[in-house]
C-alpha positions in Angstrom: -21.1 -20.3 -57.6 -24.2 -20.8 -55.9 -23.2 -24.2 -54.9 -19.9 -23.5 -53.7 -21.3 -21.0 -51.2 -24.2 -23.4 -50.0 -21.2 -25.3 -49.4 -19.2 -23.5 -47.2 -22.3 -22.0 -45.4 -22.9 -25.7 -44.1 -19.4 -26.4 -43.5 -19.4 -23.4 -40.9 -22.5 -24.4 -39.1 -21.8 -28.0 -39.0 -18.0 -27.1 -36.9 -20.5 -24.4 -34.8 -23.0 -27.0 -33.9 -21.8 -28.0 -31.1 -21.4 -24.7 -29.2 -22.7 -21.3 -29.4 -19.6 -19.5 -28.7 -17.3 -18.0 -31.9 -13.4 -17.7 -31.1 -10.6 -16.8 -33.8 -9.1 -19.5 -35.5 -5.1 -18.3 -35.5 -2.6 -18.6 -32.8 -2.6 -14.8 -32.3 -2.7 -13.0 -35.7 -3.7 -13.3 -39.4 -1.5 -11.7 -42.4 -3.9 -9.3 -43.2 -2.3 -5.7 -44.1 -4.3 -2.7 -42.3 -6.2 -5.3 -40.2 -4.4 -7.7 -38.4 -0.6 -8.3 -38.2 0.6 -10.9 -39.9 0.6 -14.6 -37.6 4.1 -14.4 -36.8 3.6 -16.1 -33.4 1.3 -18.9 -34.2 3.5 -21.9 -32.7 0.4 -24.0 -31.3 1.6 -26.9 -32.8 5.2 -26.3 -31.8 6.2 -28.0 -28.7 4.0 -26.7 -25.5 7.4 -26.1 -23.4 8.0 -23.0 -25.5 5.2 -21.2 -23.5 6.5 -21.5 -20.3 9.6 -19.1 -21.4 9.4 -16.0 -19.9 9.6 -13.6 -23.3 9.4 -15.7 -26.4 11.1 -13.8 -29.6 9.6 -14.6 -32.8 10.9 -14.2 -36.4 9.1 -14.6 -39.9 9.2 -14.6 -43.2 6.5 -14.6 -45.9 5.4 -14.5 -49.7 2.3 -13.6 -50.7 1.0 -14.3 -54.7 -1.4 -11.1 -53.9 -2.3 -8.8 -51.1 -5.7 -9.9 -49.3 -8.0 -7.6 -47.4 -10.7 -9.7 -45.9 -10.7 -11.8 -49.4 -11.0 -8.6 -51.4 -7.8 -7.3 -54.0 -6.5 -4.7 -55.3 -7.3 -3.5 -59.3 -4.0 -4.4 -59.9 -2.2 -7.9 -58.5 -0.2 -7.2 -55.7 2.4 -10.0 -54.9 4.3 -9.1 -51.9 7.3 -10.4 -49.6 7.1 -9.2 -46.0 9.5 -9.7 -42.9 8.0 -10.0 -39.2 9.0 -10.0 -35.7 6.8 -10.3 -32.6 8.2 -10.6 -28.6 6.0 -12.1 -26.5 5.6 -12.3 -22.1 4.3 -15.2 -21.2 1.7 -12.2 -18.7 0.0 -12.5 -22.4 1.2 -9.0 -23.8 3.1 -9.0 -26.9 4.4 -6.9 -29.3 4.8 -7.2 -33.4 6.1 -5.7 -36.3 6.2 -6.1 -40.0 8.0 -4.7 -43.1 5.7 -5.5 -46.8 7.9 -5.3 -49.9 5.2 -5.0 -52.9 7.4 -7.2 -55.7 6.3 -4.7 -58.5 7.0 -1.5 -56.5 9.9 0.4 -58.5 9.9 3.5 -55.8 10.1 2.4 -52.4 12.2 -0.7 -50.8 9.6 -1.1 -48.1 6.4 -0.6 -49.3 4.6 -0.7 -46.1 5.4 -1.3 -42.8 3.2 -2.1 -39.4 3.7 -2.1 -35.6 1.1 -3.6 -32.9 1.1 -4.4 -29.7 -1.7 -6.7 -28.1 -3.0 -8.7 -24.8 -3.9 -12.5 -25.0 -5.4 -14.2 -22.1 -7.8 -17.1 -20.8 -10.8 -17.3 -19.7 -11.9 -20.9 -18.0 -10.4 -23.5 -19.4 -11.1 -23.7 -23.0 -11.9 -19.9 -23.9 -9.2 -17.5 -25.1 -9.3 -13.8 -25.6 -7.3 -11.3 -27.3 -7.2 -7.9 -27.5 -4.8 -5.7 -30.2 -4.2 -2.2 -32.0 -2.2 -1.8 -35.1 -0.8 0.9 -37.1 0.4 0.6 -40.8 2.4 2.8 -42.4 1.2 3.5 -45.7 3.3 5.8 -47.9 1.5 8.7 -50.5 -0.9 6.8 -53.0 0.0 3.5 -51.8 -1.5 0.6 -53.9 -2.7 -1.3 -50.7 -6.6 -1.6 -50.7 -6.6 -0.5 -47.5 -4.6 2.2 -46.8 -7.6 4.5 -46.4 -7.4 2.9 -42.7 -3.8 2.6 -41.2 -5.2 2.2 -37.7 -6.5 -1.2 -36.1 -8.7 -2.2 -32.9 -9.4 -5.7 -32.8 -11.2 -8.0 -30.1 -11.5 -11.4 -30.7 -12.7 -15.0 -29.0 -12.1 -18.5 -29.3 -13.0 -21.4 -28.2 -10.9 -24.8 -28.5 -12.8 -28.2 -28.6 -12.3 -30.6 -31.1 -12.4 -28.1 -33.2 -11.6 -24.4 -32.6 -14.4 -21.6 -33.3 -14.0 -17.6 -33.4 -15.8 -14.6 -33.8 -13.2 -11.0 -34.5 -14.4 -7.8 -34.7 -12.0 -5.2 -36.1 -12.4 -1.9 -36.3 -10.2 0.2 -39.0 -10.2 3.8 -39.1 -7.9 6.8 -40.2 -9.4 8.3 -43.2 -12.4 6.2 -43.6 -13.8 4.3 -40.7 -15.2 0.7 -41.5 -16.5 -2.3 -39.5 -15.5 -6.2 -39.9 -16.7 -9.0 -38.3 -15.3 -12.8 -38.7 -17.6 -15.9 -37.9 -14.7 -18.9 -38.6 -13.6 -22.4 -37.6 -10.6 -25.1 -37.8 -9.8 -28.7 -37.4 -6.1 -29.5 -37.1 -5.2 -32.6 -38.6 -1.6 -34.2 -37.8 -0.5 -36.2 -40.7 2.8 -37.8 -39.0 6.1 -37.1 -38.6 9.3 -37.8 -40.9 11.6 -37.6 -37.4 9.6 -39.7 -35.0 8.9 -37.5 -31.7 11.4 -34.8 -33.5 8.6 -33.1 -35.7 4.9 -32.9 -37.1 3.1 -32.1 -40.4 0.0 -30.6 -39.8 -2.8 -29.5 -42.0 -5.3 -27.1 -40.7 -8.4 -26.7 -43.1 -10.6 -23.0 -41.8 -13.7 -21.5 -43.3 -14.5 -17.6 -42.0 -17.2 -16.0 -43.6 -16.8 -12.2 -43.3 -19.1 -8.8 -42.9 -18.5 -5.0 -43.0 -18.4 -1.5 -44.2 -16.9 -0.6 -47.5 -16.1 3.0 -46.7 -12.5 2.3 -47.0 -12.8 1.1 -50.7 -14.4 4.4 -52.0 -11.4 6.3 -50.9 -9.5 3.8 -53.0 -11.5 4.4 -56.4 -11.6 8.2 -55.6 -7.7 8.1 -55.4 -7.5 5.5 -58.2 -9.0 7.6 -60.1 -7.4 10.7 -59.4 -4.3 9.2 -60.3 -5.0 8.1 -63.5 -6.4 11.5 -64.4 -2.8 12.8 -63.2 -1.4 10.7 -65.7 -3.5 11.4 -68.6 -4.6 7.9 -68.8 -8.1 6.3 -69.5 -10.0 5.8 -66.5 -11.2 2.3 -66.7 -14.4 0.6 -65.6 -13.0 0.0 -62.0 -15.6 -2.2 -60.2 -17.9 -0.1 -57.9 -16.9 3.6 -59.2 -19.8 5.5 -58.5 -19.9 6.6 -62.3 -22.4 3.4 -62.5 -24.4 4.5 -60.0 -26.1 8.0 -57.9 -24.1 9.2 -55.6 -26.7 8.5 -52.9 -26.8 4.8 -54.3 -22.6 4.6 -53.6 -23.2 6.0 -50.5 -25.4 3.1 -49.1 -23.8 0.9 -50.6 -20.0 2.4 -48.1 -21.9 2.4 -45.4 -24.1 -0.1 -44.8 -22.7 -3.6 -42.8 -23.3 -6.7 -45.3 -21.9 -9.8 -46.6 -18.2 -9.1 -48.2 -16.7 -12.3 -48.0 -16.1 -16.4 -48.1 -13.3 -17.6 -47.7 -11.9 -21.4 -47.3 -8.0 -21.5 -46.1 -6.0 -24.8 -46.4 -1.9 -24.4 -44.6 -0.5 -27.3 -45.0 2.9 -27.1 -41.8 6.2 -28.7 -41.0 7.1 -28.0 -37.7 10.0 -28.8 -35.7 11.0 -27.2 -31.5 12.0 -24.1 -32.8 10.4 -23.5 -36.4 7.9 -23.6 -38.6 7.4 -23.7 -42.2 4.0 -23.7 -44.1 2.4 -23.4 -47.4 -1.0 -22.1 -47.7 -3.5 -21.8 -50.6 -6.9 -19.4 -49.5 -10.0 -19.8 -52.1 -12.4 -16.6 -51.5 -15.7 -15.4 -53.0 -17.0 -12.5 -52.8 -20.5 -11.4 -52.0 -22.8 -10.0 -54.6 -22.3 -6.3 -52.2 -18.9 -6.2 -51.9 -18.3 -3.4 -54.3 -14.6 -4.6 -55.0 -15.8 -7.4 -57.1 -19.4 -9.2 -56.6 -19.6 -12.4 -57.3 -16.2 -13.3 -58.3 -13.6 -15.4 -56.4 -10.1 -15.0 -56.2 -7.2 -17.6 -55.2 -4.2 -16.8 -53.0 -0.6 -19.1 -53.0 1.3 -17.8 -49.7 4.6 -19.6 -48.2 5.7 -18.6 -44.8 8.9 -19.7 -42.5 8.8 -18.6 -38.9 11.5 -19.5 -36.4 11.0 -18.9 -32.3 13.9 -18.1 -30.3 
């Protein structure tokens, strides 16, 4: 474990050493729930005359082996399909939405849904800024890890050289209030075409590493556990429940801003003028202080298809 980490703490600072600037690493968005929509406009590697459209329209599709909140889960696995739409101007606003379908939720046809609206622009030549706010609609005792925080700010910075570097800072609120910050880089690599000048496979290795608050996961144990008790069911040892520790112990451990997350993300792409498909597997350890799992690491399978009108 130690090794892998050492690992992808050198990776990072080998893609930052040639600048001192962090940007995001996605087109526009990542498929976080809670945090940032899902990247249902990232087309950078589909042809460049799409930009120059007035209002592009934007439709995706995704699958998800498990819900992923800045490399953290859920108690319980959380495999999802979700549906996505974004309009963008080519002024730099946009606007997105997305419908998450949890594939073991028995209750609900949608099991969460989200709607954004955001501003992208340059600055110079080679920077790129965005600016966003999100709200997801969570419905009562959701399973989402996040659902504590519906609500989304999010300014983030890029910068595109022969590799492309990023710093995000979100902000969640709603019931809890917490604090993220994303330090990550990305090499594309083309690997051909099958339809000379007619399409490209890319693959598009990123490391983040990732910092915040955890007051959003304490609302999640506190509801966990009241819903259990509800049930007449054994509470299990859920992984940071304050049972283990003081109260004033727990507290610190919400609030303060550390180290929750590594995480290396491989998409392998197929993308043609008007769509993309990709497959993605993420690898992602966890800190020894985030209180959702220290130490462990967790693997995500996700397949996506997005198609740009």
């Amino acid at each position: 474990m130690y090794v892998m980490r050492v690992a992808l703490i050198t990776a990072f600072l080998l893609g930052m050493s040639t600048t001192t600037v962090y940007a995001q690493t996605n087109g526009t968005k990542q498929d976080t729930l809670g945090g940032k929509e899902m990247n249902a406009t990232k087309q950078d590697s589909i042809v460049a005359e799409e930009s120059k459209k007035p209002v592009t329209f934007t439709l995706g599709a995704l699958y998800a082996s498990n819900a992923s909140y800045y490399g953290q889960t859920a108690v319980n696995r959380l495999p999802y399909v979700a549906a996505a739409a974004s309009l963008q101007f080519r002024s730099g606003f946009y606007f997105t939405g997305t419908a998450f379908r949890l594939l073991n939720d028995s209750v609900s046809a949608v099991s969460a849904g989200s709607a954004g609206a955001g501003f992208t622009f340059p600055i110079g030549k080679k920077f790129t800024a965005d600016l966003s706010y999100s709200h997801t609609f969570y419905p009562e005792n959701s399973a989402f890890l996040q659902a504590a925080n519906p609500d989304n700010a999010a300014a983030s910075l890029k910068y595109k050289y022969w590799m492309t570097t990023g710093i995000n800072a979100d902000y969640a609120f709603g019931k809890q209030q917490d604090v993220f910050l994303t330090l990550s880089t990305e090499k594309q690599v083309s690997l051909g075409s099958i339809c000379k000048n007619k399409d490209l496979i890319t693959l598009t290795p990123a490391l983040e590493v990732i910092g915040g608050t955890q007051h959003f996961y304490q609302t999640y144990i506190s509801e966990k556990v009241s819903e259990l008790s509800k049930l007449g069911l054994p509470i299990p040892n859920l992984p940071g429940w304050p049972r283990n520790t003081s109260t004033s112990t727990s507290t610190k451990e919400n609030t303060s801003f550390d180290l929750l997350s590594y995480n290396l993300k491989v998409p392998l792409a197929y993308n043609r003028a008007h769509y993309m498909l990709q497959l993605e597997y993420q690898l992602s350890v966890l800190s020894d202080k985030a209180l959702s799992g220290a130490g462990t690491s967790h693997s995500f399978f996700n397949g996506s298809f997005y198609y740009q009108f």
